[in-house]
C-alpha positions in Angstrom: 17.6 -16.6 -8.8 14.9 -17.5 -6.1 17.2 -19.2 -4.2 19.6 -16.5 -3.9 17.2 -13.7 -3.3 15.5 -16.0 -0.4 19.2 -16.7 1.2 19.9 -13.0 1.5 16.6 -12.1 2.4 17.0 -14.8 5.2 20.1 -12.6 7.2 18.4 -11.1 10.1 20.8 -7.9 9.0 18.6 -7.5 6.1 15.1 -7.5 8.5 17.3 -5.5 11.4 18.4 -2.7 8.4 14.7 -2.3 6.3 12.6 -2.2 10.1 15.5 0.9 11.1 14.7 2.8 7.9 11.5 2.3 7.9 10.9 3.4 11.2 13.3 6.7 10.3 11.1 7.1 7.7 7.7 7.5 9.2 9.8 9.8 12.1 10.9 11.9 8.5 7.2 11.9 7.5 5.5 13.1 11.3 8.0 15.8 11.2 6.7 16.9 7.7 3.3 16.7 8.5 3.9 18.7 11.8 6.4 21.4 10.8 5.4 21.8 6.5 2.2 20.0 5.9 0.0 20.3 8.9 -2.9 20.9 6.4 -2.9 17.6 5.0 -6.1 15.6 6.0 -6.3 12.6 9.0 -7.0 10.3 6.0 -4.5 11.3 3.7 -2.0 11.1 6.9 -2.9 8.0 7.4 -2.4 6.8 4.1 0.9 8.1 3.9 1.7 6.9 7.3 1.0 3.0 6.6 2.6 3.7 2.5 5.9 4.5 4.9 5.5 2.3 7.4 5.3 -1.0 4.4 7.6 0.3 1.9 10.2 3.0 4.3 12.4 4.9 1.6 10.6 3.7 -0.9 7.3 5.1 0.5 8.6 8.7 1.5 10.2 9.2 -1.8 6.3 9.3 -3.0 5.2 11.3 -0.5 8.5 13.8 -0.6 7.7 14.0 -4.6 4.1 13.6 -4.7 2.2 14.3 -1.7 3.5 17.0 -0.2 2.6 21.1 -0.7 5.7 21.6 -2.1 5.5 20.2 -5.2 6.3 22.7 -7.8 3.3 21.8 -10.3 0.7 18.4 -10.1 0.8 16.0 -12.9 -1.3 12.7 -13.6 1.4 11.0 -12.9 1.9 12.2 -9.3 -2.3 11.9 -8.7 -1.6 8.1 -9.6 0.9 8.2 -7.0 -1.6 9.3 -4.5 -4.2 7.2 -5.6 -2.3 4.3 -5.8 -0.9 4.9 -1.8 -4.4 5.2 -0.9 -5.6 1.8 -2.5 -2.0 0.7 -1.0 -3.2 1.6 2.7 -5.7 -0.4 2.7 -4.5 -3.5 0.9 -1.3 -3.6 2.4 -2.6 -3.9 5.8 -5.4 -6.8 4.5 -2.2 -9.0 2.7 -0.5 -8.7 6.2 -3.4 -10.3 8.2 -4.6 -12.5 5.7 -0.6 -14.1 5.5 -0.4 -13.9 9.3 -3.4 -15.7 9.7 -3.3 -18.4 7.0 0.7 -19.0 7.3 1.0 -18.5 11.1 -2.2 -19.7 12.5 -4.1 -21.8 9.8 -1.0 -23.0 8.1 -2.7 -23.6 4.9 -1.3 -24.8 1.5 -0.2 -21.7 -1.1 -3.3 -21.7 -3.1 -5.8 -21.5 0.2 -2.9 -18.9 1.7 -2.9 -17.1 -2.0 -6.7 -16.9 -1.5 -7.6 -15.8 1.9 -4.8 -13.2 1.3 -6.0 -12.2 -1.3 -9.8 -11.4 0.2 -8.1 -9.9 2.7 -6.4 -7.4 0.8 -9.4 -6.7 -1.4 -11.4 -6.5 1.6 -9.7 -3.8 3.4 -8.7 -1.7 -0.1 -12.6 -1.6 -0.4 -13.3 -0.8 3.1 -11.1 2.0 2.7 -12.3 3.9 -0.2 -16.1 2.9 0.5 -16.0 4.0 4.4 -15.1 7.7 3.1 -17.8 7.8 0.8 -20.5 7.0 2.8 -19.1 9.4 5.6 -19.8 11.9 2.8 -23.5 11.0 2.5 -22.9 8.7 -0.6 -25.9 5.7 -0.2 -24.0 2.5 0.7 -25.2 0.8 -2.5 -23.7 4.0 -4.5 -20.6 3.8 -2.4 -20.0 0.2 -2.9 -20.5 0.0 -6.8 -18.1 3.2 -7.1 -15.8 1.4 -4.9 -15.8 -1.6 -6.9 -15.3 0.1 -10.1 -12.4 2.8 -8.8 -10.9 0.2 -6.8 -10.9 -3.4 -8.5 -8.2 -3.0 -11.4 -5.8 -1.7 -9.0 -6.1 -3.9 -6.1 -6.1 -7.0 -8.5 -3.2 -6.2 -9.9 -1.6 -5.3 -6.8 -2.4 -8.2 -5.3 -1.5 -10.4 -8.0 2.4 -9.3 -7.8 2.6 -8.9 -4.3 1.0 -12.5 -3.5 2.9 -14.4 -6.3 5.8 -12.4 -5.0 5.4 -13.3 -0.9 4.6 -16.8 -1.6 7.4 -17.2 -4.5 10.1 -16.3 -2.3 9.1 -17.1 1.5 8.2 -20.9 0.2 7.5 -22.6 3.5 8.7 -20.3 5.8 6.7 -19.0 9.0 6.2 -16.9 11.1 9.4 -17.6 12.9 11.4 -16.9 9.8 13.3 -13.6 8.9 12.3 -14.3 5.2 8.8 -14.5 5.9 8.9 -10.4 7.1 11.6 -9.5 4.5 10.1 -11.4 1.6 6.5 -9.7 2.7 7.8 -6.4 2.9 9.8 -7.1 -0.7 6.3 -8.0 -2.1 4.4 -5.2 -0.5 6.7 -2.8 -2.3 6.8 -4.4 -5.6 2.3 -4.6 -5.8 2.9 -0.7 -4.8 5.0 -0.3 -7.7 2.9 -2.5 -10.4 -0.1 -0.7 -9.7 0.9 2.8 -10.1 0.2 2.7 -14.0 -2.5 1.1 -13.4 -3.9 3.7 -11.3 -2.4 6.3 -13.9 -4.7 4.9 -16.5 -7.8 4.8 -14.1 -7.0 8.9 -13.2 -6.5 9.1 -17.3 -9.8 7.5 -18.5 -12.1 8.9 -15.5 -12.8 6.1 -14.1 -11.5 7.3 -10.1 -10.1 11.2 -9.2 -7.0 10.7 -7.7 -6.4 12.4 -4.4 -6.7 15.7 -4.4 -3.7 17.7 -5.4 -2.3 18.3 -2.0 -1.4 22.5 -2.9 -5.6 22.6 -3.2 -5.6 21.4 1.1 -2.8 24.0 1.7 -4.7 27.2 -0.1 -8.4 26.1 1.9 
């Protein structure tokens, strides 16, 4: 099965074909924000851009569905949508440094590439939710343990999938090879996927908010 998924992931069509919709994706998604959803906030924008911009269709069907003023009613389920993007912003741009650098520039082994990815990731999925807070006037010390508890189940499990994933199907490939972009991108998407019940259960049981139901931005 592994070898099969990396020898079609290898055809530069493939790579050619996901970076196309991808990039007609995020176009879909300015348009929206300009012409329907101008109230939506820089942050959340932001988050939505980068959800798009890793996972194309896949990203803009949560937005369409979950993000947007138009949704007919909010459910938990869509607030783990949003919650999960957010945590996914962040990460997803910390997995793509950390394998850029330890693949392309350290060349290291899987276990030290599965590692420095990893704090990567974790790294800038804190950053992300802890920066906000303390914009907000939350003490850093606050900010950081709230972080850590909101944030951790997540961006493990997340990172888990999408780094056993990458490193399953690229093998030894570098940064010269198609299937080390197409089998990060296919990774990307499937951690944004394995979290979401994750971050259902966190909106469930209290332990994070979700992002704010995005009807609430419209009406203020």
């Amino acid at each position: 099965m592994r070898q099969t998924l990396a020898i079609f992931l290898s055809q530069p069509a493939v790579l050619i074909v996901w970076l196309a919709l991808s990039l007609v994706s995020v176009a879909i998604l300015i348009r929206d924000f300009r012409r329907n959803n101008p109230e939506i906030g820089p942050l959340m924008k932001v988050v939505w851009a980068l959800t798009v911009l890793y996972s194309g269709p896949v990203g803009l069907l949560i937005y369409w569905t979950t993000g947007r003023k138009q949704i007919p009613r909010d459910t938990i389920w869509r607030r783990g949508w949003r919650s999960t993007a957010h945590c996914y912003s962040g990460c997803g741009l910390g997995e793509i440094v950390g394998l850029i650098l330890a693949v392309g520039i350290l060349a290291l082994g899987t276990m030290p590439t599965a590692l420095v990815t990893f704090a990567f990731a974790f790294t800038f999925g804190i950053v992300l939710t802890l920066g906000p807070l303390m914009h907000d006037g939350v003490p850093f010390g606050r900010a950081m343990r709230d972080s850590l508890v909101s944030e951790t189940a997540s961006i493990v499990v997340m990172e888990v999938v999408a780094i056993g994933v990458d490193l399953w199907l690229s093998g030894d490939a570098g940064l010269g090879d198609v299937l080390f972009w197409t089998a990060m991108m296919t990774s990307l998407t499937l951690g944004l996927v394995a979290a979401w019940p994750v971050n259902v259960a966190l909106v469930y049981f209290g332990v994070k908010e979700g992002m704010h139901d995005p009807r609430e931005m419209a009406k203020a």
